[in-house]
C-alpha positions as CSV (number, residue, x, y, z in Angstrom):
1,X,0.0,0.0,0.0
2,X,3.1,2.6,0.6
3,X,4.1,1.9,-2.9
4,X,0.9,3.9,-4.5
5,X,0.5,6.8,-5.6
6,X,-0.2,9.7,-3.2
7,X,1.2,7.2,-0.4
8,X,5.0,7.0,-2.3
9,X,5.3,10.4,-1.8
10,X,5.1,10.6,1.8
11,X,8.5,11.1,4.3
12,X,9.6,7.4,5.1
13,X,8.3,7.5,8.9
14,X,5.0,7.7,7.4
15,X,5.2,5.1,4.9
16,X,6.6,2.9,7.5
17,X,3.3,3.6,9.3
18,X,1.1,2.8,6.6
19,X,3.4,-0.5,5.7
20,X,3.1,-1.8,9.8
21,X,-0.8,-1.1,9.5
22,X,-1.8,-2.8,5.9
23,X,-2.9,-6.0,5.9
24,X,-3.2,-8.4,3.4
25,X,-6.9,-9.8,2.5
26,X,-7.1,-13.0,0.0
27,X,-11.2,-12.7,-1.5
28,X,-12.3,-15.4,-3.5
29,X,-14.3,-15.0,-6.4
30,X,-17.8,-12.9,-5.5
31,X,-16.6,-12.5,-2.1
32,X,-17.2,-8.8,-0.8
33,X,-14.2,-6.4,0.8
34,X,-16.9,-4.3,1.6
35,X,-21.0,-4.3,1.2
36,X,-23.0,-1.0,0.9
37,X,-23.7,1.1,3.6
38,X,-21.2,-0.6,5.9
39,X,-19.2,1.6,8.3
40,X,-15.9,2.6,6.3
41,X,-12.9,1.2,8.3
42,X,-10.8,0.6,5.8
43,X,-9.4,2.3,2.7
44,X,-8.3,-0.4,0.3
45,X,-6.6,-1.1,-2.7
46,X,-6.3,-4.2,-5.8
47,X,-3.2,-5.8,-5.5
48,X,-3.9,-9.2,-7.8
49,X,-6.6,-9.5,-9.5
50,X,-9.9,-7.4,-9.9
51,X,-12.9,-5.6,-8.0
52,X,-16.1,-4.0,-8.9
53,X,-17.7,-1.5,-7.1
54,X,-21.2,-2.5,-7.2
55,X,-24.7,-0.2,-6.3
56,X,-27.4,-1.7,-5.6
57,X,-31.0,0.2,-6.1
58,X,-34.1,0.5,-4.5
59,X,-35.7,-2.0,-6.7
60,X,-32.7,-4.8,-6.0
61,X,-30.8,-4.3,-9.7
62,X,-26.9,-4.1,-8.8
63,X,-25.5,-1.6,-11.3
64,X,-21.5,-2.1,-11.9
65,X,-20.4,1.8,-11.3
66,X,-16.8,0.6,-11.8
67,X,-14.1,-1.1,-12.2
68,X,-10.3,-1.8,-10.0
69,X,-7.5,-2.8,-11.4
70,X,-4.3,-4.0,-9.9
71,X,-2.6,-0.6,-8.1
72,X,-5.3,1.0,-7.8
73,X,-7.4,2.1,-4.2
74,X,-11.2,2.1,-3.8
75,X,-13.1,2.5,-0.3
76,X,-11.1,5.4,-0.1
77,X,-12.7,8.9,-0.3
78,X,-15.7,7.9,2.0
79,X,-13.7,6.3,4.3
80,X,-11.6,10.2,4.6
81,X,-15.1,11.5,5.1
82,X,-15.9,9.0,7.7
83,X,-18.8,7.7,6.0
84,X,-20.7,4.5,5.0
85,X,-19.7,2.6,1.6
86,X,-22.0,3.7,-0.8
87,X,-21.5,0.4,-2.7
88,X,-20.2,-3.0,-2.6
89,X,-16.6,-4.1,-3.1
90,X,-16.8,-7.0,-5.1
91,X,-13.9,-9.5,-6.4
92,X,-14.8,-10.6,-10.1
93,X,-11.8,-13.1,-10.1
94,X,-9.7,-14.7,-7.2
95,X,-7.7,-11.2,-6.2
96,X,-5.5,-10.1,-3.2
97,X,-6.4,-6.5,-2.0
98,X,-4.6,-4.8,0.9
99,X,-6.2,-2.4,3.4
100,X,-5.2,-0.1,5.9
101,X,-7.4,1.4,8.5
102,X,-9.4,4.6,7.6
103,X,-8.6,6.6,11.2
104,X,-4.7,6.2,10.4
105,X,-5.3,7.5,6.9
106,X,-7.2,10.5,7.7
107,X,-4.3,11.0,10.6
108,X,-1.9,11.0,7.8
109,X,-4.0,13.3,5.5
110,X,-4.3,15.6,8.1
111,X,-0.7,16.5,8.7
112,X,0.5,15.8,4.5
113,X,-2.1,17.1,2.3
114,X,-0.8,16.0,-0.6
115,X,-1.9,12.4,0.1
116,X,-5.8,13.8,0.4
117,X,-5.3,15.7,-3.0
118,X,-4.2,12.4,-4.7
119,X,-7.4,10.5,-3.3
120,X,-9.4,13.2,-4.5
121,X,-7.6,13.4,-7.8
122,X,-8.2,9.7,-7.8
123,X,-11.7,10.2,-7.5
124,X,-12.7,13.6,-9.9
125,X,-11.5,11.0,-12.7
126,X,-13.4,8.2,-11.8
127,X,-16.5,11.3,-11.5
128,X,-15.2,11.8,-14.7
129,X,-15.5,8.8,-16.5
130,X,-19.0,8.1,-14.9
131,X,-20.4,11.5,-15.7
132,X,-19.4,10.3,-19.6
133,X,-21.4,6.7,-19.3
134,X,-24.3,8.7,-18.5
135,X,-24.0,10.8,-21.1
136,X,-23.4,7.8,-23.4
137,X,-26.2,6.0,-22.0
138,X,-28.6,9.0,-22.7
139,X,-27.6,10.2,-26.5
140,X,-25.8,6.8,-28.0
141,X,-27.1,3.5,-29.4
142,X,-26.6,0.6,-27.4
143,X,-24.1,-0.9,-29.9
144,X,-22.6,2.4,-29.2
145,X,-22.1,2.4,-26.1
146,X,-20.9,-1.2,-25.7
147,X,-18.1,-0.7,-28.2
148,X,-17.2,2.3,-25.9
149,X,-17.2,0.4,-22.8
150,X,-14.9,-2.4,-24.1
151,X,-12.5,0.0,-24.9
152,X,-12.7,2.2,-22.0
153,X,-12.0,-1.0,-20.3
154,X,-9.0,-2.3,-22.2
155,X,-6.2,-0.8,-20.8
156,X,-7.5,-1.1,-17.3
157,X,-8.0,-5.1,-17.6
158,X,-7.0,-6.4,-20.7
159,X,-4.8,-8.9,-20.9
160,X,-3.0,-9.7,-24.0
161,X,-2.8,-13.9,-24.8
162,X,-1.9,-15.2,-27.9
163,X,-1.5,-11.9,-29.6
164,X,-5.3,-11.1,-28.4
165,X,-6.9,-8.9,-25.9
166,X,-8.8,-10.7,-23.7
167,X,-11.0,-8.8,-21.1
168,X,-12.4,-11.0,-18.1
169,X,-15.5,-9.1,-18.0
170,X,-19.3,-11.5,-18.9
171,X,-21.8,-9.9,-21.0
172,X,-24.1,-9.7,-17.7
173,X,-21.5,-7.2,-16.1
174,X,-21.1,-5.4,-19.3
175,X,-24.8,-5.2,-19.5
176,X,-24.9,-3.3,-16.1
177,X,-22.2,-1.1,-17.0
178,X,-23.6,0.7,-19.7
179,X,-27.3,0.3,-19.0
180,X,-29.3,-2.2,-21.1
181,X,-29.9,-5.8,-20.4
182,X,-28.4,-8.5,-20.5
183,X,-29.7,-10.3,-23.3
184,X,-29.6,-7.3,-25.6
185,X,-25.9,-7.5,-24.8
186,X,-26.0,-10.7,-26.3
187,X,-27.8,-10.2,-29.2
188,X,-25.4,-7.7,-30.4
189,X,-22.2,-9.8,-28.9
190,X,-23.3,-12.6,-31.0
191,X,-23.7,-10.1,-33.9
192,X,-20.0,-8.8,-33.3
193,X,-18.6,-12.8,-32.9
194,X,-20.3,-13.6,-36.2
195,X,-18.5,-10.4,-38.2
196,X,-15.2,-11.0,-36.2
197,X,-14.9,-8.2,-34.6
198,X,-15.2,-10.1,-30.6
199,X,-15.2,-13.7,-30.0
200,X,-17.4,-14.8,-26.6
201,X,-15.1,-16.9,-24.2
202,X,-16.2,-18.6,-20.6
203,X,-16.7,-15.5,-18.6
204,X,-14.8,-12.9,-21.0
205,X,-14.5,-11.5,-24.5
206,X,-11.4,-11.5,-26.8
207,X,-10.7,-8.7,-29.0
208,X,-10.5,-9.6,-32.3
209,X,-10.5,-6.7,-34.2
210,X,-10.0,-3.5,-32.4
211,X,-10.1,-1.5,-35.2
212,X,-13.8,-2.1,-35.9
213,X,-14.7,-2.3,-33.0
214,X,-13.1,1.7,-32.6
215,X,-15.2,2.1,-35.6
216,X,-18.5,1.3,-33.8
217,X,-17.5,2.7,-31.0
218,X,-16.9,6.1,-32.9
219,X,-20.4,5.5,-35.1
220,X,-18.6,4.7,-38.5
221,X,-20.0,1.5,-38.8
């Protein structure tokens, strides 16, 4: 954890802190770090594997509001504010997160700013990039805004094997990302497999051609 950013930057007494206090949590596949509207007590971050950030609404829907890579914290800017998680924390594969208590961050925060401003900084782009998905979802064509997505998503989990980009991401999740169900997602998926632009895996999508799929992405199709 005192290898991130914001954290790196802090005098070595204070990175010792952080090191003594972060422990190591192992999460299983679906198992939470954290479920909405629990007491924030830990700001965390991916260190193997992946985490979505899950919301559920009032009518029991979970929307995926985002994605975690490997490096990066989540739980963080509520936990500063001392408030409950306004989502879940959820492992999509096997992954390794570490957390550190939330009282000895805001301690830390307190006497370095510079650490706060990176959390925030942290989370304006992750505003950012949500603010944008809502636009998409409201002026752009579901084809769209799936094409969109998958890119948006491939340099944050993409994996190249065999000279492909694989994302570990099912059409379900990517349904919730962008807004439209799940079996649309399919329909068009299948569509995409059939012209060669994405070929359907167990539980992820391989990128087969990324130029078209910038093209449908863009509108040219």
């Amino acid at each position: 954890m005192e290898g991130l950013p914001g954290f790196r930057t802090l005098p070595p007494s204070e990175r010792a802190l952080v090191k003594d206090a972060t422990r190591e949590v192992a999460l299983p596949k679906g198992a939470a770090a954290f479920s909405q509207d629990q007491p924030s007590t830990h700001v965390w971050a991916v260190r193997t594997g992946l985490v979505h950030i899950v919301k559920a609404s009032p009518a029991g829907r979970e929307i995926v509001l985002e994605v975690i890579p490997p490096g990066e914290l989540f739980g963080a800017v509520v936990a500063l504010e001392d408030r409950p998680y306004p989502a879940s924390a959820i492992a999509l594969e096997a992954t390794t997160a570490w957390r550190v208590p939330s009282k000895l961050v805001r301690e830390i925060c307190q006497r370095h700013p510079t650490l706060r401003s990176a959390i925030l900084a942290l989370a304006t782009s992750r505003l950012r990039s949500a603010h944008e998905r809502l636009q998409s979802v409201a002026l752009e064509p579901v084809e769209q805004r799936l094409a969109r997505m998958l890119l948006a998503l491939t340099p944050k989990i993409g994996r190249r094997e065999d000279g492909v980009t694989v994302l570990p991401i099912t059409r379900r999740e990517l349904a919730d990302m962008v807004g439209t169900t799940v079996e649309t997602t399919i329909r068009i998926t299948r569509k995409w497999h059939q012209a060669g632009v994405v070929r359907a895996a167990r539980h992820a999508l391989e990128l087969a051609n990324p130029g078209a799929l910038q093209a449908l992405a863009t509108g040219e199709d």
